[in-house]
BAPA-44682 format. One record per residue (C-alpha): residue in three letters; x, y, z; residue number from 1. Coordinates in steps of 0.25 Angstrom, whole numbers. Layout:
N
r:ALA	x:X	y:Y	z:Z	k:NUM
...
% end
This chain:
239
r:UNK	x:-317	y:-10	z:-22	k:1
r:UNK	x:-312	y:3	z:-24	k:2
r:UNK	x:-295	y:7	z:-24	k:3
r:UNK	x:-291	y:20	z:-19	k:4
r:UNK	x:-278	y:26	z:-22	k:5
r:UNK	x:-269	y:35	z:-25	k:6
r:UNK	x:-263	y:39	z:-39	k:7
r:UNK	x:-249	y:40	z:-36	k:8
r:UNK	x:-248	y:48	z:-52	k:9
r:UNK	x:-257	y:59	z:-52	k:10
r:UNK	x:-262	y:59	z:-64	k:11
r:UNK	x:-270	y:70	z:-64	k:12
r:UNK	x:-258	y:80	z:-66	k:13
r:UNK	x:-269	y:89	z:-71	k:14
r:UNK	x:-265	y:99	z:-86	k:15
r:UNK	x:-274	y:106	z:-91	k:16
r:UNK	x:-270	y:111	z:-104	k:17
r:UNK	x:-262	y:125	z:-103	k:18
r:UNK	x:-264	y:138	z:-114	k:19
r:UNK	x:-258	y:135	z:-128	k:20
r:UNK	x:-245	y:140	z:-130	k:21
r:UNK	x:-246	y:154	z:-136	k:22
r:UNK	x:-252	y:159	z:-124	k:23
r:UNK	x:-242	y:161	z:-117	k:24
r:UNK	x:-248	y:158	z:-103	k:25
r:UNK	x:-253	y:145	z:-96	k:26
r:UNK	x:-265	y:143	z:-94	k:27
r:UNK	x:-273	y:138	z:-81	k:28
r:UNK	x:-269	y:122	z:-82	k:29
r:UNK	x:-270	y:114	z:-70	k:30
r:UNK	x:-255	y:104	z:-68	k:31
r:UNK	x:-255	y:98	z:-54	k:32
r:UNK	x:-252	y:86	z:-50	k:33
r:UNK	x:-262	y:80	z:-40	k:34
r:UNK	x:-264	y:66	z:-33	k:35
r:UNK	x:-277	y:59	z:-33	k:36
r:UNK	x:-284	y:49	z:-23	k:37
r:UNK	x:-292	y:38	z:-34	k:38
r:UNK	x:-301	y:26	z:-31	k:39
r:UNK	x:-304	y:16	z:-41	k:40
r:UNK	x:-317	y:9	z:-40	k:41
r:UNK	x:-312	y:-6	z:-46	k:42
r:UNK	x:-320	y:-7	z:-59	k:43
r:UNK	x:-320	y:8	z:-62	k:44
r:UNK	x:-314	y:13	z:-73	k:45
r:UNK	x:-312	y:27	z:-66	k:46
r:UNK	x:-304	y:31	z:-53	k:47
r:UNK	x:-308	y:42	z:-44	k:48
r:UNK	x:-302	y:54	z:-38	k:49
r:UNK	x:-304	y:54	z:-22	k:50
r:UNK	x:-294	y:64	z:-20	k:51
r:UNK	x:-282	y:74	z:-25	k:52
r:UNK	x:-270	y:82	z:-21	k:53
r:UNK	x:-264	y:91	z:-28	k:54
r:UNK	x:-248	y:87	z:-26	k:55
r:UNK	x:-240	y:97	z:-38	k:56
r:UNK	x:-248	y:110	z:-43	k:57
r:UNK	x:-237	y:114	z:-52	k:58
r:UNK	x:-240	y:129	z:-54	k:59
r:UNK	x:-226	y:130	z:-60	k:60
r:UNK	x:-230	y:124	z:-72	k:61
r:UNK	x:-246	y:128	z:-72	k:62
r:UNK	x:-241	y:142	z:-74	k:63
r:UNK	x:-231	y:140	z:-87	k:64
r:UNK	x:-236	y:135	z:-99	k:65
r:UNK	x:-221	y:128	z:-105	k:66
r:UNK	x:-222	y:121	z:-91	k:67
r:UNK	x:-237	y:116	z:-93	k:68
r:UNK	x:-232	y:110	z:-106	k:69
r:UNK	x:-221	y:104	z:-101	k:70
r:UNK	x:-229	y:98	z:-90	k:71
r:UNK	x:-241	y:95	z:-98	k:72
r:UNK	x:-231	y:84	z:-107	k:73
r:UNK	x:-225	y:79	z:-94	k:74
r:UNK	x:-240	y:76	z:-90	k:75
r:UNK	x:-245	y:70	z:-103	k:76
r:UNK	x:-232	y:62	z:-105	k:77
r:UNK	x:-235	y:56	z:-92	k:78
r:UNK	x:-249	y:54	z:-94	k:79
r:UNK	x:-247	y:46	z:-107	k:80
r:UNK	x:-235	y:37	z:-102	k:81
r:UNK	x:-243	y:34	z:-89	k:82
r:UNK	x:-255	y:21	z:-90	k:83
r:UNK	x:-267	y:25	z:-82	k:84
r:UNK	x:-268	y:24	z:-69	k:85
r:UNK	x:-251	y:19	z:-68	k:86
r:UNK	x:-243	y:23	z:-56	k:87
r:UNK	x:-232	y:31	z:-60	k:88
r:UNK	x:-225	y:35	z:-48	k:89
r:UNK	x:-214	y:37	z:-54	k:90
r:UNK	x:-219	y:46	z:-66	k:91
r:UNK	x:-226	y:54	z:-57	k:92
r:UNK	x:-214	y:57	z:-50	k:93
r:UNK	x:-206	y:60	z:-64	k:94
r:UNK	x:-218	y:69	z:-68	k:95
r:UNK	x:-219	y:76	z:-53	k:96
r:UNK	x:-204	y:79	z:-55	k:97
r:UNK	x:-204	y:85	z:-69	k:98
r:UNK	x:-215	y:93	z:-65	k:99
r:UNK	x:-210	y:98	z:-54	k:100
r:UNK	x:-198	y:102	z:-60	k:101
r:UNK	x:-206	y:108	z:-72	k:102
r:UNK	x:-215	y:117	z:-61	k:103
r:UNK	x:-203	y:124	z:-55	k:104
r:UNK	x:-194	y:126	z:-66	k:105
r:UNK	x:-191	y:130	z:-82	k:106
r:UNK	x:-196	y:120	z:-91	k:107
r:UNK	x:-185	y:114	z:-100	k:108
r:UNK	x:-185	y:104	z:-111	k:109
r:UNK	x:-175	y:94	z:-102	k:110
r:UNK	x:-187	y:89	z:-91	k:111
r:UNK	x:-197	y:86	z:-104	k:112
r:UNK	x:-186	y:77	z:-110	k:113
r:UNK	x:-184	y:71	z:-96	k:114
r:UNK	x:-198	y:68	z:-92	k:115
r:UNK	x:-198	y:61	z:-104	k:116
r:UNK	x:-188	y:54	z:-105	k:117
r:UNK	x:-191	y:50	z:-89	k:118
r:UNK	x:-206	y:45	z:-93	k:119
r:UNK	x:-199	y:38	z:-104	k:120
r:UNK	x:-193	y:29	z:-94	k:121
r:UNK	x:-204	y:27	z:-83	k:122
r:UNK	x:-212	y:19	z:-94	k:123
r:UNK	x:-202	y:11	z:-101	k:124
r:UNK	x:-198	y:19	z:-114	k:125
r:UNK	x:-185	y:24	z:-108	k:126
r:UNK	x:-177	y:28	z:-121	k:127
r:UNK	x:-165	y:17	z:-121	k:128
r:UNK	x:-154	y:27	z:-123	k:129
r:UNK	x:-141	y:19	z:-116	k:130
r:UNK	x:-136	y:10	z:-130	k:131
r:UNK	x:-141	y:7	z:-143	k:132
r:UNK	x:-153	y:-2	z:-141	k:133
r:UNK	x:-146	y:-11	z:-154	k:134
r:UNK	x:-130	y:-12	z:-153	k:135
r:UNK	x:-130	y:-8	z:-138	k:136
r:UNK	x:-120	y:2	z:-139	k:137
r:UNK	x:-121	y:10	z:-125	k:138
r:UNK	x:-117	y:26	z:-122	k:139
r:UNK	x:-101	y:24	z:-123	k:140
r:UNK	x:-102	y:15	z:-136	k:141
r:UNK	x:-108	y:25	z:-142	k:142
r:UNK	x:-103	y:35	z:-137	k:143
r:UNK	x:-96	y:42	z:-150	k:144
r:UNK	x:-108	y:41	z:-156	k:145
r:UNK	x:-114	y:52	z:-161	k:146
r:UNK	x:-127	y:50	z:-162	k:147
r:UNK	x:-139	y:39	z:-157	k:148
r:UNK	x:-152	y:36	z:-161	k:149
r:UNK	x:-166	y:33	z:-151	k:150
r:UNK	x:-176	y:24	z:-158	k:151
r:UNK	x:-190	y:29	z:-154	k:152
r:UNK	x:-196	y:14	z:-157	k:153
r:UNK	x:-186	y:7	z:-148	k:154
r:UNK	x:-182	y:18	z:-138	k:155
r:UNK	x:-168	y:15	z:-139	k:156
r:UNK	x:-155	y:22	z:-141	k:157
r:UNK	x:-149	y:18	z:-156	k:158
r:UNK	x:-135	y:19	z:-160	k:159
r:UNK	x:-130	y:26	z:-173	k:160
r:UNK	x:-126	y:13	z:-179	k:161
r:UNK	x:-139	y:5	z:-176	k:162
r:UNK	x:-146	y:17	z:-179	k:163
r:UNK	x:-149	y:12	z:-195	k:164
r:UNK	x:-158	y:2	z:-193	k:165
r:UNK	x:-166	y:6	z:-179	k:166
r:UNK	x:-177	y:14	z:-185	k:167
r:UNK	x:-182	y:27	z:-181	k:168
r:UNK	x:-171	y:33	z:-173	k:169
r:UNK	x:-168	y:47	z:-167	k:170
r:UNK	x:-153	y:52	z:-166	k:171
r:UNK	x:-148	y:56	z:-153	k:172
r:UNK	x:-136	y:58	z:-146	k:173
r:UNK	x:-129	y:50	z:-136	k:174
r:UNK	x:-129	y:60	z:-126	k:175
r:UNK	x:-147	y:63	z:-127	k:176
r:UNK	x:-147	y:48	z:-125	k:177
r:UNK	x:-141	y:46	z:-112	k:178
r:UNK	x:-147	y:57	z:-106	k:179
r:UNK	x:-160	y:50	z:-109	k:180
r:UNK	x:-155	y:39	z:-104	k:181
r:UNK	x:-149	y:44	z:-91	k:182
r:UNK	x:-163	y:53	z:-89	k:183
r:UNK	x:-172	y:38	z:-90	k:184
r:UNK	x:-165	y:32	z:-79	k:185
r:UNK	x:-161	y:46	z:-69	k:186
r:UNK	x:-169	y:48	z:-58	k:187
r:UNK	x:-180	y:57	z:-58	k:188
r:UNK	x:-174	y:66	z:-46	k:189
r:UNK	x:-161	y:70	z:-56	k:190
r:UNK	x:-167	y:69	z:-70	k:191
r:UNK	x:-168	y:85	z:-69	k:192
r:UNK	x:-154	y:86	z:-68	k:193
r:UNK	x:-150	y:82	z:-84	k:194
r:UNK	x:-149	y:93	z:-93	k:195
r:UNK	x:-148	y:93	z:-109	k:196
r:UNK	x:-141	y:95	z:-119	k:197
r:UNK	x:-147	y:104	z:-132	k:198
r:UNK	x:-144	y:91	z:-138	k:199
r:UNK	x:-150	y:82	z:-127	k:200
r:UNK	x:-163	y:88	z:-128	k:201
r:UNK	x:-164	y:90	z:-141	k:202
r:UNK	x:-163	y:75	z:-144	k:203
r:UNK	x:-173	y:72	z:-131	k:204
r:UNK	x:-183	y:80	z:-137	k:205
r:UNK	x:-182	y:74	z:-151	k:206
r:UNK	x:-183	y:61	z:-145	k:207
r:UNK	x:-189	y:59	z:-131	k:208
r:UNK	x:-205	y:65	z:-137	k:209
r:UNK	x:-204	y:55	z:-148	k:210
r:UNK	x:-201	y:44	z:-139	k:211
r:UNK	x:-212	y:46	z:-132	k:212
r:UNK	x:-221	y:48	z:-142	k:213
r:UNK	x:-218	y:36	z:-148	k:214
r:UNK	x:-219	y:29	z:-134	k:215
r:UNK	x:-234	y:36	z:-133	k:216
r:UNK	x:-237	y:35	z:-149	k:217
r:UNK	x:-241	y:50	z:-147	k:218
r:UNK	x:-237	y:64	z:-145	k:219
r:UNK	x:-239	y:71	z:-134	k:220
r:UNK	x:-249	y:82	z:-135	k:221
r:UNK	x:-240	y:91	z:-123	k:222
r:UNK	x:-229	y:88	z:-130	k:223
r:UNK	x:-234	y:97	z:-144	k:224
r:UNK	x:-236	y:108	z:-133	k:225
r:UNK	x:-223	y:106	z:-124	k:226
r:UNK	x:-217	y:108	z:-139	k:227
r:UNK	x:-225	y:120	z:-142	k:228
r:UNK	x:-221	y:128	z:-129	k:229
r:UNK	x:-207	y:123	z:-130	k:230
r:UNK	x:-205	y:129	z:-144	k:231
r:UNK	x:-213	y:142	z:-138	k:232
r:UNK	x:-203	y:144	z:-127	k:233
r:UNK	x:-190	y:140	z:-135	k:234
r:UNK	x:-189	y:127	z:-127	k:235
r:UNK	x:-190	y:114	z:-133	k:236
r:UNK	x:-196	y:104	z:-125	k:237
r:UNK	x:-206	y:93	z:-133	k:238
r:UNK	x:-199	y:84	z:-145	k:239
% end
């Protein structure tokens, strides 16, 4: 018996790895996104490419090194969130979309903490930001505090007072937390509306990479090299 059919999540959005840093100029890296026809003879433990079409080439991003690292930790975040040989309809559209946005325009440090934050809640780890996961205090109770807490082991929103006894926690303020909170659950086609704060993105950025590598139980190797080009170019962008 052998299956044919079509991987509706191209997983062969294709990096190769781009010139270190200091030089200044990218190098020759291939980043497109193409669909392949596979059949699957039953028993094998390898599929077969029958066909491909190239869907996205991307050229805006092949030809500046900040955007290849910004695209290369979109691409490796998606790769280790996503089992093998899962549908993913909806990832690919979130990961078409962001990188998309990122071939025509600037790069800024507001569409990481997005995409993260987006991937988070596509596999079930969607930081619980709306009330204290112990008293269940919500937004208005709290609203005169001024300052929360994010327990990376629970993935929950802490208040100040049920703060003592929760464990490692990292502060941050109301505000950060319900914009994490309205981004999880906004669709896709006006998550690119919200800007942040100074505030706002500092806080994401100390917290959203850490959540996800506790979630992974690793770092991210493009995330060490999304750091190094955003300290190069003034903009921070990793954790």
């Amino acid at each position: 018996m052998v299956m044919r059919y079509t991987l509706p999540l191209p997983l062969c959005l294709a990096l190769a790895l781009a010139a270190p840093a200091e030089e200044k100029k990218p190098a020759e890296p291939k980043f497109t996104a193409e669909q392949l026809d596979f059949f699957e003879r039953e028993g094998a433990g390898l599929m077969r490419a029958e066909g491909c079409d190239l869907l996205h080439s991307f050229s805006g991003i092949r030809e500046d090194l900040t955007k290849l690292f910004y695209g290369n930790y979109f691409l490796e975040l998606v790769n280790e969130m996503t089992a093998e040989r899962e549908e993913g309809r909806e990832v690919y559209e979130l990961l078409l979309s962001f990188l998309s946005g990122l071939d025509e325009k600037e790069p800024e440090e507001e569409i990481v903490r997005v995409f993260e934050i987006r991937m988070l809640s596509l596999y079930g780890y969607r930081p619980h930001m709306k009330s204290c996961s112990l008293c269940k205090k919500d937004w208005d109770d709290l609203r005169n505090s001024p300052t929360v807490f994010f327990s990376f082991e629970k993935g929950v929103l802490v208040c100040e007072g049920c703060s003592k006894n929760s464990g490692p926690l990292i502060p941050l303020s109301l505000g950060t937390a319900r914009l994490i909170e309205r981004i999880s659950q906004m669709e896709i086609s006006k998550i690119h509306r919200f800007k942040f704060t100074v505030q706002a993105l500092q806080e994401s950025r100390a917290l959203l990479p850490r959540f996800i590598m506790h979630q992974l139980g690793k770092q991210l190797k493009s995330l060490k090299m999304l750091q190094g080009a955003s300290r190069g170019t003034g903009r921070e962008a990793g954790g």
